[in-house]
C-alpha positions as CSV (number, residue, x, y, z in Angstrom):
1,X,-21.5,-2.9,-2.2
2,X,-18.7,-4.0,0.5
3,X,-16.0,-2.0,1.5
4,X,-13.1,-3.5,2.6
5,X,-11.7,-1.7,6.0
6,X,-9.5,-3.5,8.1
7,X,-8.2,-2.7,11.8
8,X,-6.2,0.5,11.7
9,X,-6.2,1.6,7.8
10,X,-7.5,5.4,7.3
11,X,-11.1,5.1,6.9
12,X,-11.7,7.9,4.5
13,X,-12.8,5.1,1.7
14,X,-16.2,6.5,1.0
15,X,-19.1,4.8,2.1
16,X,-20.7,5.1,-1.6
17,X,-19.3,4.8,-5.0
18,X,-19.6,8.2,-7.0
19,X,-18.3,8.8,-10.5
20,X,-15.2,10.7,-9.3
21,X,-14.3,7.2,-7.4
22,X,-11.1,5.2,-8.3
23,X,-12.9,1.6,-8.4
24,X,-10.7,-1.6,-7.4
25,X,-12.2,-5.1,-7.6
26,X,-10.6,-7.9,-5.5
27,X,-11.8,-11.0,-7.2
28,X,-10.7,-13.4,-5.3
29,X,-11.2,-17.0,-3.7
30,X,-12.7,-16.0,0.1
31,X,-14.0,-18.7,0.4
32,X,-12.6,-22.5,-0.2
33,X,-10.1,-24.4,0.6
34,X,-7.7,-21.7,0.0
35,X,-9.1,-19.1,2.1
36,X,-6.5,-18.9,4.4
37,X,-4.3,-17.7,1.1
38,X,-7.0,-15.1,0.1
39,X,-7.0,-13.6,3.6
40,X,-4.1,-12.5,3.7
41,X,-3.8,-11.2,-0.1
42,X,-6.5,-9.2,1.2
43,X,-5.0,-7.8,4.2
44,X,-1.8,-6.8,2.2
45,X,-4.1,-5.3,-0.8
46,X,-5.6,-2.6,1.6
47,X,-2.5,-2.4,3.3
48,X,-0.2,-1.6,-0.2
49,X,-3.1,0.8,-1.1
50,X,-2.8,2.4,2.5
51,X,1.1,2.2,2.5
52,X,1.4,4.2,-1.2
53,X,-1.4,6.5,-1.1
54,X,0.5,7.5,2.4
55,X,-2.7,6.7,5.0
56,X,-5.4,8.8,2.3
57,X,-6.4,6.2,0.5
58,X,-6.9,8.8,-2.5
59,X,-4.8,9.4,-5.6
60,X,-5.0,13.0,-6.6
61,X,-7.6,13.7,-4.1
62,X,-9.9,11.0,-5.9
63,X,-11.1,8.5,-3.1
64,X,-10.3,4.6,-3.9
65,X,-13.3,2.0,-3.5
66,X,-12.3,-1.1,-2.8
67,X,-15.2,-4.3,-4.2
68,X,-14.8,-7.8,-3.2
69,X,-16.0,-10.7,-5.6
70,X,-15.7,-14.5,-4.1
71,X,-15.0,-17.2,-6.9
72,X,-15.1,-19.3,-4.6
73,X,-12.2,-21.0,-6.1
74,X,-14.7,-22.2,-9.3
75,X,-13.3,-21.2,-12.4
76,X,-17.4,-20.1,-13.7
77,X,-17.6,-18.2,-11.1
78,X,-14.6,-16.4,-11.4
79,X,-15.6,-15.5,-14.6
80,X,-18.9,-14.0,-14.1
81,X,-17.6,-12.0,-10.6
82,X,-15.3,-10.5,-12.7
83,X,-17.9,-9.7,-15.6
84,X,-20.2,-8.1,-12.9
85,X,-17.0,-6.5,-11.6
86,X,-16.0,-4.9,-14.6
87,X,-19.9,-4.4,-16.2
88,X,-22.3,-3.9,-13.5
89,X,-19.8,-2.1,-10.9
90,X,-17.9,-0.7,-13.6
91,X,-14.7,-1.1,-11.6
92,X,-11.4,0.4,-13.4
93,X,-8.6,-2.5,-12.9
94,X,-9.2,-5.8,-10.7
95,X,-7.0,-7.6,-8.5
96,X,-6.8,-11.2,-8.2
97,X,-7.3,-14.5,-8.1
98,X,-6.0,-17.2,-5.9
99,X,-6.3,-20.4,-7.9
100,X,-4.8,-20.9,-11.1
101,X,-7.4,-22.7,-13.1
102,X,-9.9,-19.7,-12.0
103,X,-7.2,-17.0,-12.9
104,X,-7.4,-19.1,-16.8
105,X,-11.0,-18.3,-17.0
106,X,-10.9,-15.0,-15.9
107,X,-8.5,-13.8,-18.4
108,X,-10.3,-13.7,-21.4
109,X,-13.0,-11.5,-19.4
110,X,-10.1,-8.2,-19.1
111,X,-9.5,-9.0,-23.2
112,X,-13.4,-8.1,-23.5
113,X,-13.9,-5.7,-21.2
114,X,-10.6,-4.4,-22.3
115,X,-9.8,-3.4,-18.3
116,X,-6.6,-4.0,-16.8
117,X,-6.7,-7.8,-14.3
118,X,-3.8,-7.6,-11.9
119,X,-3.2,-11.4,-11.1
120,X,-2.2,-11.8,-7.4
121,X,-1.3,-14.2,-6.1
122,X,-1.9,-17.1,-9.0
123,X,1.3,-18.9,-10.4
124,X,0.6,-20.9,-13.4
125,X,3.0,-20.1,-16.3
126,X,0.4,-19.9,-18.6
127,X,-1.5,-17.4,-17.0
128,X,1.7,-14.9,-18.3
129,X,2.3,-17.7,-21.0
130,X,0.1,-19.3,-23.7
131,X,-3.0,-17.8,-22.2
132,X,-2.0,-14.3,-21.6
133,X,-3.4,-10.9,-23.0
134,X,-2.0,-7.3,-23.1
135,X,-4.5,-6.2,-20.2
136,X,-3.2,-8.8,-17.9
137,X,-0.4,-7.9,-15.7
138,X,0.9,-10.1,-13.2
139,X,2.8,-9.2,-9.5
140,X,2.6,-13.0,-8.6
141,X,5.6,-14.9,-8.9
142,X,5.4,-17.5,-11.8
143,X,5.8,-21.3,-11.8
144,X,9.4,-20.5,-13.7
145,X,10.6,-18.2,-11.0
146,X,9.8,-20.9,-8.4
147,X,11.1,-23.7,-10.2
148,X,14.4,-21.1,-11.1
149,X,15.0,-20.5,-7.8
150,X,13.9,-24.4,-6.5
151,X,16.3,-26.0,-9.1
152,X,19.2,-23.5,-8.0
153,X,18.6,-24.7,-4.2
154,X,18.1,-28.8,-4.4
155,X,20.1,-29.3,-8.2
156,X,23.1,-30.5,-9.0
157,X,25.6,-33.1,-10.8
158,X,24.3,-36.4,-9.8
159,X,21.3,-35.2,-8.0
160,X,18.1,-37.6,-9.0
161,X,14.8,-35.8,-8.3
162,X,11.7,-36.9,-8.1
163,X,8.1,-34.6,-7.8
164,X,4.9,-34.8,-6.5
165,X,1.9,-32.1,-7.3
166,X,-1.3,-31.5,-7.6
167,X,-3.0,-32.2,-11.2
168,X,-4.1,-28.8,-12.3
169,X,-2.6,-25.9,-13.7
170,X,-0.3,-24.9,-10.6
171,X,1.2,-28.5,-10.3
172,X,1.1,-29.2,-13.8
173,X,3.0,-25.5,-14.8
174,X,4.8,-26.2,-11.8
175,X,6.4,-29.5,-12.6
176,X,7.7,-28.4,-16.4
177,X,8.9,-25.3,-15.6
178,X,11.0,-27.2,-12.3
179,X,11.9,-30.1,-15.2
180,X,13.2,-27.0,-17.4
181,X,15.5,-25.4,-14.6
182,X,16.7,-28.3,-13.7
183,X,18.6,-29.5,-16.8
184,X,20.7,-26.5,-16.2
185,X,22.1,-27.8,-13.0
186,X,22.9,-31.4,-14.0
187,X,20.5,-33.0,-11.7
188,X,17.8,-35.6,-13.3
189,X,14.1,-35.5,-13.1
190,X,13.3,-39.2,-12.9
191,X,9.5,-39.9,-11.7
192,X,6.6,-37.5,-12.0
193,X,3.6,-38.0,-9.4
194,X,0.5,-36.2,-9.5
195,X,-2.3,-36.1,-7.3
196,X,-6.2,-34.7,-7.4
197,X,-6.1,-31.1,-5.8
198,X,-8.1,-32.3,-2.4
199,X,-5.9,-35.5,-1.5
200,X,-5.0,-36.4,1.8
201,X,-4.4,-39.9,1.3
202,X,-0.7,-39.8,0.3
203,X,0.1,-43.5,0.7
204,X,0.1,-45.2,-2.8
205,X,1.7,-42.0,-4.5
206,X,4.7,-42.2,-2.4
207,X,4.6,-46.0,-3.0
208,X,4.9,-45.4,-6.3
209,X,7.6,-42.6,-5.9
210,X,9.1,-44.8,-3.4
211,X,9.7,-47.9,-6.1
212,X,11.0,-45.8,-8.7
213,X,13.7,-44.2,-6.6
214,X,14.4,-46.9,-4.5
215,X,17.4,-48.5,-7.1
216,X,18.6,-45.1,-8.1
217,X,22.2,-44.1,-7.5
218,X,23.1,-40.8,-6.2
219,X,21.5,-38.1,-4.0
220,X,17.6,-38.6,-4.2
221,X,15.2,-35.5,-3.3
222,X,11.0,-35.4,-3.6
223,X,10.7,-32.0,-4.7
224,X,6.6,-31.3,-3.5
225,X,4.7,-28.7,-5.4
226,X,1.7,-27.9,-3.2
227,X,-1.3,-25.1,-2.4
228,X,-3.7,-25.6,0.5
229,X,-4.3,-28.8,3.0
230,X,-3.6,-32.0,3.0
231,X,-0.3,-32.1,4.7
232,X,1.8,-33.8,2.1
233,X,5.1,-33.4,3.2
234,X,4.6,-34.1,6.9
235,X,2.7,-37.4,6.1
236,X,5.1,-38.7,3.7
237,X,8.2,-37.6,5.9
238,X,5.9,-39.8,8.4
239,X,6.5,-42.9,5.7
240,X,10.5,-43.0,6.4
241,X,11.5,-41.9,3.0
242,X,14.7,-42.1,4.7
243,X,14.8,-45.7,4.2
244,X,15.4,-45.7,0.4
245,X,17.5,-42.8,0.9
246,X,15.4,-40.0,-0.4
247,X,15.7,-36.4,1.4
248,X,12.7,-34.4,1.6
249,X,12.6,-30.9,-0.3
250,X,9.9,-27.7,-1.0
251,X,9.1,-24.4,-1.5
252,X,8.4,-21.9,0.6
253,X,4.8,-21.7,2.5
254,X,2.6,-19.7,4.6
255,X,3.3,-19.9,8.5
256,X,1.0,-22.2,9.0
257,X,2.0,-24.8,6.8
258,X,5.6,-24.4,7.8
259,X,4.9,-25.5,11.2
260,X,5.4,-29.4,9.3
261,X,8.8,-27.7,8.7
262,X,9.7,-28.0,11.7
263,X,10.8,-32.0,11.7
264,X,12.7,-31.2,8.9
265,X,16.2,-29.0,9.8
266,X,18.1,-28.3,7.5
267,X,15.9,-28.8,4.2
268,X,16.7,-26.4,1.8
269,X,14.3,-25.2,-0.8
270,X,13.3,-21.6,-2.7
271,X,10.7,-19.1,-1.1
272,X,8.8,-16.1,-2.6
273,X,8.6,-14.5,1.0
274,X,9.5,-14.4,4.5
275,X,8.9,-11.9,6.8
276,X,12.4,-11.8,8.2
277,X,14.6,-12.0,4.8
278,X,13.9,-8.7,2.5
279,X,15.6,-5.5,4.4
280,X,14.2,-2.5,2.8
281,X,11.8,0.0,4.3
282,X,9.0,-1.1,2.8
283,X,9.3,-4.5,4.4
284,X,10.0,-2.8,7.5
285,X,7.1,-1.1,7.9
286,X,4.8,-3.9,6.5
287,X,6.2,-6.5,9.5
288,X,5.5,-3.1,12.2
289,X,2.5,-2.3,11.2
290,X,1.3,-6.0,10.9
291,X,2.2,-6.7,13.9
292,X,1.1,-3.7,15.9
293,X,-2.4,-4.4,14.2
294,X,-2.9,-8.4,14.2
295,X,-0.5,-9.6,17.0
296,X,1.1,-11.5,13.9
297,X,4.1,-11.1,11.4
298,X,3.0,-10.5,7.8
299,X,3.0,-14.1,5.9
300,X,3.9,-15.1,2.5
301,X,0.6,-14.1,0.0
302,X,0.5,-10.7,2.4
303,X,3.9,-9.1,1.1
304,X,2.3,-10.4,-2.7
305,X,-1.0,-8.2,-2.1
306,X,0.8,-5.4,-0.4
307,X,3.1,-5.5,-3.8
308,X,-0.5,-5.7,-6.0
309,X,-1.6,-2.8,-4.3
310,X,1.2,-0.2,-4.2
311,X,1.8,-1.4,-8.3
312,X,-2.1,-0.5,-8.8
313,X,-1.2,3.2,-7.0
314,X,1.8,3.9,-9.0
315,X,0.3,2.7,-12.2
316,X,-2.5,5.0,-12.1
317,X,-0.4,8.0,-10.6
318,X,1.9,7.3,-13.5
319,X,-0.8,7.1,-15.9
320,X,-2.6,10.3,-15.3
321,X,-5.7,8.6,-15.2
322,X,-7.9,5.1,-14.9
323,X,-7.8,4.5,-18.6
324,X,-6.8,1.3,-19.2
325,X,-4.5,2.0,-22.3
326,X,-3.0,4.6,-20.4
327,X,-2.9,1.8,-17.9
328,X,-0.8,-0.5,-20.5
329,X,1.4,2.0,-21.2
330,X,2.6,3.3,-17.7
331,X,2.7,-0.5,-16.4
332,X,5.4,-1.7,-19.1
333,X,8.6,-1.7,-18.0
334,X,7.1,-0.6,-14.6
335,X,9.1,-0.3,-11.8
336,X,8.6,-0.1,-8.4
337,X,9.2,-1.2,-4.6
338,X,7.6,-4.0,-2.6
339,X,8.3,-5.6,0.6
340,X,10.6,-7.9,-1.4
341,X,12.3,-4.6,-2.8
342,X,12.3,-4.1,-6.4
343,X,9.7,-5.2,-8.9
344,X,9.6,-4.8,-12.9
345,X,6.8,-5.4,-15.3
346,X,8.3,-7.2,-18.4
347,X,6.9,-5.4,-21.3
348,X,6.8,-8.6,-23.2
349,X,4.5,-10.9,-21.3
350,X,3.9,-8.1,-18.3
351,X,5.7,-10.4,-15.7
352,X,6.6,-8.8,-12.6
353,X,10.4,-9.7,-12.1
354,X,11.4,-10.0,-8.6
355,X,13.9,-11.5,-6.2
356,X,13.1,-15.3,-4.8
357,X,14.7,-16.4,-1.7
358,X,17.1,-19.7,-1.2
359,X,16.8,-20.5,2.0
360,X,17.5,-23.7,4.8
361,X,15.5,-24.4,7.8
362,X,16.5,-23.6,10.9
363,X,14.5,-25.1,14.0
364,X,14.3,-22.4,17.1
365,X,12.4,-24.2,20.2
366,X,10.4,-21.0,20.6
367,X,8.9,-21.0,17.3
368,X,5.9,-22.6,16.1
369,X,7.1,-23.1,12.6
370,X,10.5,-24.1,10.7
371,X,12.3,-20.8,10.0
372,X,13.8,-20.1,6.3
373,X,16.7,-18.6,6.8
374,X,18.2,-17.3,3.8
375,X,21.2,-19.1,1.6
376,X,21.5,-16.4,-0.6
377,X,19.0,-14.0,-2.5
378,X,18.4,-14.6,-6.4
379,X,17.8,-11.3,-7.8
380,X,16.0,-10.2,-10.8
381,X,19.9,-10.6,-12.7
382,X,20.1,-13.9,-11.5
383,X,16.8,-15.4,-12.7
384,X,16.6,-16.2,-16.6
385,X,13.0,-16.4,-16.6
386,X,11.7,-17.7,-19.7
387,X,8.6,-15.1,-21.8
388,X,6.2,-18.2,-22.8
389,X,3.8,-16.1,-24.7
């Protein structure tokens, strides 16, 4: 068995599992092209765990055991890590995945096992939507809360838009739940683009994106829906999409990939997270203590495993107990505080509402990466997200 102990987190997390244990299995995609994503869901899992359990890492004197699983970003996989998970390590809730399409066949394995999957930090609609089950609760931000808050930033009377995503479940979710939001704001979605999941040839999509916005009146904005490498925006940006007088527009990112921000000031867009916009203690000591123990700020899928963890705390303390019915019924209508302030568990679909962040790039010479700094905060009031189940 692993045990997960990072730099600085108490380190009474025993060293084997007993029956008096409170078992937590991260199932999640360590390895893979988003690994980089799964890092740092990890590092705020331990540290939400840490940060509600006030440095014990113990509910009610229990100890909590922490089991990683890798998918390895393979939907089979997936499945059977959490089976083993769930049969052979007889953990009492999991956390996870990364990708979408492995979060889909993982879902059905909670339904058997009837054990309570926390998704963190996948986004497909469907995963809370046409797929869900009652022991699937979901801290994640959904493909209708980005698109929401997306449509709310680039939308408007006039406004032609056209998309590019990846073809799986995130880009494909993605891209009808963005369609959706923006009929409300008067803007037009006129050409739809999708791409395999590993391209980094971007040439003859934006052609084609190119020639069907090229003789279309109004504003024009490429709205990009993207997880992992690949660069699209910056390589596209490269292709002077200027010239046919389309602007540039996305979500927000991990540090990393906002770097390719950077030739783009003043691009506005939606985040889930940065670092620098909630102000709430929570938040506060999440960027201290990341700091003090990385050298680093805390990036976007650390505040969403921080809020996984402290949700998997208060559920239990609120349910008396590990039983997963127990579970259900505590988690409904759940609320509680995250580094992004206040979240609530829809009892209908068990989607965690949550504030998303409009936001326009700011370029600072002395930062490696384009800064989001915020427009204005869309709070759980402002953010008709639609129950799909």
């Amino acid at each position: 068995m692993k045990l997960s102990l990072l730099p600085g987190f108490a380190a009474c997390v025993v060293a084997s599992q007993t029956a008096a244990d409170i078992t937590i299995a991260h199932v999640y995609g360590k390895t893979g092209a988003l690994e980089a994503y799964a890092a740092q869901s990890h590092t705020g899992l331990m540290m939400g765990l840490e940060y509600a359990t006030h440095g014990t890492m113990a509910i009610d004197d229990e100890p909590i055991v922490v089991i990683e699983k890798d998918t390895r970003l393979d939907p089979a996989t997936g499945r059977a890590m959490l089976e083993e998970a769930f049969g052979d390590d007889e953990a009492d809730l999991a956390v996870g995945p990364v990708s979408s399409g492995v979060a889909l066949a993982m879902l059905p394995v909670a339904e058997d096992y009837e054990k309570v999957l926390i998704v963190e930090p996948a986004v497909a609609d469907s995963i809370t939507g046409a797929n869900w089950n009652r022991y699937i609760f979901r801290t994640a931000r959904n493909s209708s809360q980005d698109a929401i808050a997306n449509a709310v930033a680039i939308g408007g009377d006039g406004v032609k838009v056209a998309t590019l995503a990846q073809d799986y479940a995130f880009g494909r979710d993605g891209v009808a739940a963005f369609r959706e939001a923006l009929e409300e704001t008067g803007a037009d979605l006129v050409h739809e683009e999708y791409v395999p999941t590993d391209t980094t040839d971007f040439t003859a999509a934006a052609q084609r994106i190119f020639n069907a916005m090229k003789d279309v009146d109004g504003e024009k904005k490429l709205f990009i829906i993207w997880a992992g490498g690949g660069n699209p925006m910056g390589k596209i940006n490269a292709m002077e999409p200027e010239r046919y007088g389309i602007e540039i527009a996305t979500g927000g990112n991990i540090l990393a990939a906002l770097a390719a921000y950077r030739d783009l000031p003043g691009m506005e867009g939606a985040t889930y997270y940065y670092y620098e916009i909630p102000q709430n203690p929570v938040n506060d000591w999440l960027v201290k203590e990341h700091l003090a123990r990385f050298g680093t700020p805390p990036d976007f899928f650390t505040a969403g495993g921080m809020a996984a963890g402290i949700a998997a705390v208060e559920a239990i303390r609120a349910a008396g107990s590990t039983d997963s019915e127990a579970l259900i019924g505590a988690m409904e209508g759940m609320e509680w505080q995250t580094p992004k302030g206040l979240m609530r568990f829809r009892p209908e679909d068990h989607q965690a509402l949550q504030s998303m962040y409009h936001f326009r790039i700011k370029v600072d010479p002395d930062v490696e990466w384009g800064i989001p700094v915020l427009v204005r905060e869309l709070g759980i009031d402002d953010m008709p997200v639609p129950i799909r189940n």
